[in-house]
MARDRENSE-767999 format. One line per field, with one value per residue (C-alpha): y, x, z; residue in three letters. Coordinates in nm, 2 decimals. Layout:
<nodes>
py Y ...
px X ...
pz Z ...
r ALA ...
</nodes>
This chain:
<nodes>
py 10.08 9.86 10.12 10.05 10.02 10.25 10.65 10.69 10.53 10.65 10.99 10.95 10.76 11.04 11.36 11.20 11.33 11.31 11.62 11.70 11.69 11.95 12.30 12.51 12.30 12.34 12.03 11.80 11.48 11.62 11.24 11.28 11.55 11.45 11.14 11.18 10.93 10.65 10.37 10.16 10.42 10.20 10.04 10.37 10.55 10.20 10.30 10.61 10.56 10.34 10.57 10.83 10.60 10.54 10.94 10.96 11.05 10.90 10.92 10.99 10.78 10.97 10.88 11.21 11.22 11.38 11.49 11.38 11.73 11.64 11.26 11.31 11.57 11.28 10.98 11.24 11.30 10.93 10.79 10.53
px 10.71 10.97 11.01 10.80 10.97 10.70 10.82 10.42 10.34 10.71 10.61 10.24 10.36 10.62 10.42 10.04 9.98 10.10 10.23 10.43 10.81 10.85 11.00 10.71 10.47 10.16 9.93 9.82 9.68 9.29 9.24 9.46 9.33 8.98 9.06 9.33 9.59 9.40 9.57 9.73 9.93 10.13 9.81 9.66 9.97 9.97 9.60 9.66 9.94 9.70 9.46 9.70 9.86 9.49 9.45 9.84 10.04 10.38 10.76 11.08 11.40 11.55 11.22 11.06 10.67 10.52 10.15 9.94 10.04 10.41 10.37 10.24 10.51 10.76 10.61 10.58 10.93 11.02 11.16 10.89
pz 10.09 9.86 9.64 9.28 8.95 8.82 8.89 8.82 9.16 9.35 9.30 9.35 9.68 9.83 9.77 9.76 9.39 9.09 8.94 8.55 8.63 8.31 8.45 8.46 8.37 8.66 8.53 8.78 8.78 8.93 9.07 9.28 9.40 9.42 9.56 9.85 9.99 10.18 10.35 10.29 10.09 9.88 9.68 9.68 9.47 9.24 9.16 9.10 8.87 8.64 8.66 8.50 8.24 8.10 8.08 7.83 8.17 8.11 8.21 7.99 7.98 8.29 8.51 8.49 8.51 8.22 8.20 7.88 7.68 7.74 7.70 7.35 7.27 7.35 7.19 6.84 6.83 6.91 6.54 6.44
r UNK UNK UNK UNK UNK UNK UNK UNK UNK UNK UNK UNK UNK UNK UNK UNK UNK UNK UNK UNK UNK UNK UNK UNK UNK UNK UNK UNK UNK UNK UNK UNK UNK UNK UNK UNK UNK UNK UNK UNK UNK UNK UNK UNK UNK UNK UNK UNK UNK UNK UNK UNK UNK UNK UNK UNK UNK UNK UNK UNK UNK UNK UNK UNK UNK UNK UNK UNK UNK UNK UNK UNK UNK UNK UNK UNK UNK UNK UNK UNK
</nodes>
């Protein structure tokens, strides 16, 4: 895989689910749970990371995934 500008679809790619990057935080993306890894891989991850976007998961300036909870906590304290 040429490695995706969207951290979404890198981490969905390297670990075959996608998974908040918050310490502590256990929330999982369930579709990509319920659906697994199919090949080829690479347009299975990209998929998967538009599936999350369209249910609030999202990713901070330093890359990290963030689930939908921790997604809305950063987009609140983002000055408008």
């Amino acid at each position: 895989m040429s490695e995706s500008s969207d951290p979404i679809a890198n981490l969905a790619f390297a670990e075959l689910l996608i998974s908040c990057q918050v310490d502590g935080c256990p929330n999982v993306f369930k579709k990509s749970l319920e659906q697994p890894a199919n090949d080829p891989v690479e347009e299975w991850s990209v998929a998967m990371a538009l599936s999350a976007r369209d249910e609030g998961w999202g990713v901070d300036s330093k890359g990290l995934v963030l689930c939908p909870m921790h997604a809305k906590a950063l987009r609140a304290s983002i000055p408008k």
